[in-house]
C-alpha positions as CSV (number, residue, x, y, z in Angstrom):
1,X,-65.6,37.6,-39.0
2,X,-66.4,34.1,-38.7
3,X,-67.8,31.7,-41.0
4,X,-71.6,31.2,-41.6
5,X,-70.5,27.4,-40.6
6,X,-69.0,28.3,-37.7
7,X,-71.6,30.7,-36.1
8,X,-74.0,28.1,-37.1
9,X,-71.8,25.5,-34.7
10,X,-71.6,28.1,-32.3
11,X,-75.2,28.7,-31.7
12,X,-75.8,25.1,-31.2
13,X,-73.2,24.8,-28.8
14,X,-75.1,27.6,-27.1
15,X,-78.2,26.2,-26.9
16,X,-77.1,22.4,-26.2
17,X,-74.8,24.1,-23.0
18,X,-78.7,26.1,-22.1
19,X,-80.8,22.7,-22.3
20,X,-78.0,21.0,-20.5
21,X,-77.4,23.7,-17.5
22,X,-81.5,23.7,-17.5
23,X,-81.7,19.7,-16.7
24,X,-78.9,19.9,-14.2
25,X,-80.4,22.7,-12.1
26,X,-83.6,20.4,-12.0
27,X,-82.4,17.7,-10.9
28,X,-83.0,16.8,-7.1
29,X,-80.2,19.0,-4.6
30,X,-78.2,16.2,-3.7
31,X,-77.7,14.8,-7.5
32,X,-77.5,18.4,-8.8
33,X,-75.1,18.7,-6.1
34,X,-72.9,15.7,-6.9
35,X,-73.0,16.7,-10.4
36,X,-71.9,20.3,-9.7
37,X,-69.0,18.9,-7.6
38,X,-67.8,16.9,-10.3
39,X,-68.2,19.6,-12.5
40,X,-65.7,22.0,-10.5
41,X,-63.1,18.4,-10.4
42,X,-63.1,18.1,-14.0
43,X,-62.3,21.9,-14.5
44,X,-59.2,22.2,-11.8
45,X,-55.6,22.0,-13.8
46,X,-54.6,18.6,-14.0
47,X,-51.6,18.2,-11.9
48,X,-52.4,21.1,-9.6
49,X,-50.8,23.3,-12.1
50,X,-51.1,26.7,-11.6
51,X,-51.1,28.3,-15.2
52,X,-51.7,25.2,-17.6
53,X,-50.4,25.9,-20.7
54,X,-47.7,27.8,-20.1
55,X,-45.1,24.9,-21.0
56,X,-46.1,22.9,-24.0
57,X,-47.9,19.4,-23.4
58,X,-49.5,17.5,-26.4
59,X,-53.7,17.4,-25.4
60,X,-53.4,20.1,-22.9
61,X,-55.2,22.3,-25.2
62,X,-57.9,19.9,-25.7
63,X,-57.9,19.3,-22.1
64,X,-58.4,22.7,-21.4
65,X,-61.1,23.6,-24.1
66,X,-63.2,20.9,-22.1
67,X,-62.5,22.8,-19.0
68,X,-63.5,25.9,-20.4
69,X,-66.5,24.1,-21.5
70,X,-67.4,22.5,-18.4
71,X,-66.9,25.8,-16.6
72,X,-69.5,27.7,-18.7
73,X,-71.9,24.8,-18.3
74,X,-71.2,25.4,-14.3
75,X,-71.7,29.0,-14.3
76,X,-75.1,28.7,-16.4
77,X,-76.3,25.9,-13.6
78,X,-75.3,28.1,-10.7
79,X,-77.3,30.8,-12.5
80,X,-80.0,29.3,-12.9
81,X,-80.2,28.2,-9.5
82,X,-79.8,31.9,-7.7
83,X,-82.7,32.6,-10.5
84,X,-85.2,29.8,-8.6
């Protein structure tokens, strides 16, 4: 069970991520696309690594969290665009 703190962190997350996906998916196609593009860059394994995280690096878990991140904001964007 997490903390009342934490969910309370969590839910903003959520709905910064939502305003966020929602301003990218109106942009214009050819900056929505650039921006999508970049998005899938910063998300790819540094180094072309194939399972990052397997052999300990200091700020690969950082790195990675930002992935992650940038990754949900991608999926919500691409949603939102099949959706209009």
């Amino acid at each position: 069970m997490q903390t009342p703190e934490i969910e309370i962190l969590e839910a903003r997350l959520l709905a910064q991520r939502a305003v966020l996906a929602r301003l990218i998916a109106l942009l214009p196609e050819g900056d929505r696309r650039g921006l999508t593009d970049w998005l899938v860059q910063a998300t790819m394994a540094p180094d072309g690594q194939e399972d990052p995280g397997a052999v300990p690096v200091a700020g690969v878990p950082g790195s990675m969290a930002r992935a992650a991140e940038l990754d949900e904001i991608l999926a919500l964007v691409k949603g939102l665009e099949r959706r209009d």
